[in-house]
C-alpha positions in Angstrom: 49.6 119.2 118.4 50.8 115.8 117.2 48.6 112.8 117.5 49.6 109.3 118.5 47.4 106.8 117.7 46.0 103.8 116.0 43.0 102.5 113.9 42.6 99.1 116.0 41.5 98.8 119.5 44.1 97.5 122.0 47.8 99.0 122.9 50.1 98.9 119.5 53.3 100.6 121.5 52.1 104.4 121.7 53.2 105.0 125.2 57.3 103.5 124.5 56.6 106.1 121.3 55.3 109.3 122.8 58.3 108.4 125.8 60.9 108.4 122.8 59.2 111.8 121.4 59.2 113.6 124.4 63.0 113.1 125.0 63.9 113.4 121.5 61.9 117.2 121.4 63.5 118.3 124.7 67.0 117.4 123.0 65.9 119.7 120.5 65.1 122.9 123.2 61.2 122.4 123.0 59.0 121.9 126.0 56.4 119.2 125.6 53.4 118.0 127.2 51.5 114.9 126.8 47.2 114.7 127.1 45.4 111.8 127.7 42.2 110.5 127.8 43.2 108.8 131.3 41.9 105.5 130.4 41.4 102.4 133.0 41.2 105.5 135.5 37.8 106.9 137.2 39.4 110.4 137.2 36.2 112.8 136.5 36.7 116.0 134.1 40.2 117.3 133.3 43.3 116.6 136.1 47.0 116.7 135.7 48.7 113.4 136.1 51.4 113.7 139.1 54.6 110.9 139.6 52.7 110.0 142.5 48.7 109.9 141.5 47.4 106.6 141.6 46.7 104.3 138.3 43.3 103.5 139.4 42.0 107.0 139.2 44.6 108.4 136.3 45.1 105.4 134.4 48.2 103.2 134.1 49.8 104.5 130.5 48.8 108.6 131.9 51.0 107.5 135.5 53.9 105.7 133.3 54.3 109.0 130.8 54.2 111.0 134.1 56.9 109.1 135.7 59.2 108.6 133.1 58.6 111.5 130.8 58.6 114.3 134.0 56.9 116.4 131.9 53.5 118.1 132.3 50.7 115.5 131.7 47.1 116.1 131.8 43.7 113.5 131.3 40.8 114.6 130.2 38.0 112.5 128.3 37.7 115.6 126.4 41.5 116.2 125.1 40.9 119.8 123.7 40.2 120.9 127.4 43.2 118.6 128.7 45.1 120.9 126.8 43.9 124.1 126.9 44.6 123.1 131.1 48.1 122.3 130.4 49.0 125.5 128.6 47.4 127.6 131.3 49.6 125.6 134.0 52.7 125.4 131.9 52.8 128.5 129.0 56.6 127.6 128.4 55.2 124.1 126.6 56.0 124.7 122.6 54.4 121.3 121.4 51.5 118.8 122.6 51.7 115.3 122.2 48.4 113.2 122.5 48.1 109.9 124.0 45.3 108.3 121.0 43.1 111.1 119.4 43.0 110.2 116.1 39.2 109.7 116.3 39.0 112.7 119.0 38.0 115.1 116.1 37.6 118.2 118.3 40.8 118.2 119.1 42.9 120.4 116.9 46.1 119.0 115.4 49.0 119.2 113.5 50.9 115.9 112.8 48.9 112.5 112.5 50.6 109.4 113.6 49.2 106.0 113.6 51.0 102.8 115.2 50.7 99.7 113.9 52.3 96.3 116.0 52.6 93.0 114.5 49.1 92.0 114.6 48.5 94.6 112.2 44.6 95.0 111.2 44.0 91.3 112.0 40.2 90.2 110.0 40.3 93.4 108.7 36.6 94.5 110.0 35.0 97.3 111.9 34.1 96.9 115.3 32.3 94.9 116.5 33.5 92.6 114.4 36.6 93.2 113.8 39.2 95.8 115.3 38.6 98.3 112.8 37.6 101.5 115.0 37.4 103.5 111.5 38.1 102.5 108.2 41.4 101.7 106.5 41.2 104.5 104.1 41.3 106.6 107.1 45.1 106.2 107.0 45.0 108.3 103.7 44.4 111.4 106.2 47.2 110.6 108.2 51.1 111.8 108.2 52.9 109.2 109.2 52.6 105.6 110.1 54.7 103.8 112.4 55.4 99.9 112.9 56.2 98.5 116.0 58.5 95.7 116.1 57.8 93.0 113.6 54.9 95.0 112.3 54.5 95.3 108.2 52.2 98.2 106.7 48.9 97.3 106.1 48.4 99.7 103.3 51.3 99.1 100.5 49.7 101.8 98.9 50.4 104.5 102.1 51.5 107.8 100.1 52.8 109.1 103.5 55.7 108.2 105.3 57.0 105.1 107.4 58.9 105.1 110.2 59.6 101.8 112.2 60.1 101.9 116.2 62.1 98.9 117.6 62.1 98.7 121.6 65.2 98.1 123.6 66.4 97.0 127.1 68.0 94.3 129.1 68.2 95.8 132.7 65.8 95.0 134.9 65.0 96.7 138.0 63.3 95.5 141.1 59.9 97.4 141.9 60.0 97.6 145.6 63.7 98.3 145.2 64.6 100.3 142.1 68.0 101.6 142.9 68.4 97.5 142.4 69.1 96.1 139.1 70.3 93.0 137.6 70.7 91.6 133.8 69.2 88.6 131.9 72.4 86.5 133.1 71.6 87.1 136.5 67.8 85.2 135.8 68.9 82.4 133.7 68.5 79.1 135.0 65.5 80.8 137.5 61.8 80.1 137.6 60.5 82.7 136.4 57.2 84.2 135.6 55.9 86.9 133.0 53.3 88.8 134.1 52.0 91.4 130.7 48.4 93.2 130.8 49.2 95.5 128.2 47.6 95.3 124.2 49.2 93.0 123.1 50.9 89.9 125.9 52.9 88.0 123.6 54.9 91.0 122.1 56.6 91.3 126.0 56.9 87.4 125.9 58.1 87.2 122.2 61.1 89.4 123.8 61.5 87.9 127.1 62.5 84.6 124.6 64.9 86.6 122.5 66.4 87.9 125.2 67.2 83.8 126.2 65.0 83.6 129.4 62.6 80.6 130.2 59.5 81.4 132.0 55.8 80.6 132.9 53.8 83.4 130.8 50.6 84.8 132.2 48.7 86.9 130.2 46.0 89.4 131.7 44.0 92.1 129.5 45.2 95.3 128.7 44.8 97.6 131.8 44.2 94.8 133.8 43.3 96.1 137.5 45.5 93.5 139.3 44.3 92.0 142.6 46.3 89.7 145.1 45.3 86.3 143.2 46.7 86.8 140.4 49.8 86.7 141.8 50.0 83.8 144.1 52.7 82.1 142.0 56.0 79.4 143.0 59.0 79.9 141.8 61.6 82.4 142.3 60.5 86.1 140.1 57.9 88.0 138.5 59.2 89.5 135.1 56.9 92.6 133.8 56.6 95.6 132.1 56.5 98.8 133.0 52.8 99.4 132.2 52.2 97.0 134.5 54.3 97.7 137.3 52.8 101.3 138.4 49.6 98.7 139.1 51.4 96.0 140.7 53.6 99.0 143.0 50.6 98.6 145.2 50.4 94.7 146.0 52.2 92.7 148.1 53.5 89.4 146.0 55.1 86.2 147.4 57.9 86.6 144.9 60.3 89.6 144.1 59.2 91.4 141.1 61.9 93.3 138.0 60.3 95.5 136.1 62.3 95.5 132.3 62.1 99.2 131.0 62.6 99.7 127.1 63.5 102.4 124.8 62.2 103.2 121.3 64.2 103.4 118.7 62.6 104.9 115.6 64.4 105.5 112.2 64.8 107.3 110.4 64.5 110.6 111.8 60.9 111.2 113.4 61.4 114.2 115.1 63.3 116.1 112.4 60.0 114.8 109.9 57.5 116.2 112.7 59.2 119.6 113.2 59.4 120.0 109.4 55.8 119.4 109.1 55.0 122.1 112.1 57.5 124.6 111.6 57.6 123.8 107.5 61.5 123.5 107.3 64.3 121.6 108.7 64.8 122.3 112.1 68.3 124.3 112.9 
């Protein structure tokens, strides 16, 4: 079992992450599975997550992993039982990955992972105060820790290792239509809005303006349930993530909508350091 997750509240890039992991494992023979708590979802007791369930009962991250990943995923509040359901469905899967955990302590594990983005630990305090959901000198328990982006360790003193995950893409695809694609030339000199409900806005923004677009942003809160309102917008696109779009899939919007899906790149080797912690040598 190898945990994602992170010691603030709020989305640091787990799901890009666990997405990278799952390909990179399969490259290397194995079989993995993701769990999840299924959160933003009302789905009740343990349920697998399907390419066509329905982010208001699974939860939006669950439904992305699902449809990008096409591996088994299963939600449960209570992960140890998500997984336990997933083995008995799929007995070929070598290697769980869960979706947060790292203060799920009945769930067994193997590999700790914790994901920091750029906003790091912000003021520092526990909740509610702060974003702190444990201490800092939890990370002294973990294996790994992983910085997203512009992100710089918040422990100088972290004996374990560090691994940083930079997220990739320029082709967009248009959600009603997505054999359709274009490229950032093709929305240049547009008006164009960015529409992000994920942890953290401004890091999808942040790369929308490296990427040399001009646009309207609109922020929403992470696992924002969308409704029609909020997006009655003029101008000529909606710009989103992918998060985002297995919500929006269901609305009808006045303006086209292209989704940007990324990829993580993580260096140095992640895999090769997780499969050396499980298996305890270098894999073949």
């Amino acid at each position: 079992m190898v945990v994602i997750g992170n010691l603030t509240v709020g989305g640091t890039g787990k799901t890009p992450l666990i997405l990278y992991l799952v390909r990179a494992l399969s490259e290397q023979g194995m079989h993995p599975g993701v769990v999840s708590r299924g959160y933003g979802g009302v789905a009740k007791g343990v349920q697998e997550v399907m390419a066509d369930s329905q982010a208001m009962i699974v939860g939006d991250e669950p439904l992305l992993l699902a449809q990008r990943s096409q591996y088994p995923v299963f939600i449960g509040r209570n992960r140890a039982q998500a997984a336990q359901s997933l083995l008995a469905k799929y007995p070929d899967c070598d290697i769980i990955l869960s979706d947060d955990g790292l203060q799920h302590y009945r769930l067994a594990r193997d590999v700790e992972l914790a994901v920091f983005d750029q906003r790091g630990i912000m003021n520092g305090w526990p909740l509610p105060a702060g974003p702190l959901r444990e201490p800092m000198k939890r990370l002294s328990r973990v294996d790994a820790i992983v910085l997203n982006g512009s992100a710089v360790s918040p422990a100088p003193t972290f004996r374990g290792e560090t691994f940083t995950m930079r997220l990739e893409g320029q082709i967009f695809r248009r959600l009603d239509q997505p054999a359709i694609t274009c490229g950032v030339d093709d929305l240049k000199d547009r008006r164009l809005h960015a529409v992000a409900g994920i942890g953290s806005p401004q890091r999808f923004f942040d790369y929308l303006q490296t990427l040399g677009l001009t646009f309207s942003p609109h922020p929403f809160p992470d696992h924002h349930q969308y409704q029609a309102h909020d997006l009655q917008l003029i101008g000529d696109a909606i710009l989103t993530t992918e998060k985002d779009a297995v919500k929006l899939a269901r609305i009808n919007t006045p303006l086209p909508v292209w989704v940007l899906p990324v990829t993580a790149r993580v260096t140095p080797d992640l895999v090769r350091f997780i499969l050396e912690k499980i298996n305890g040598s270098p894999p073949a």
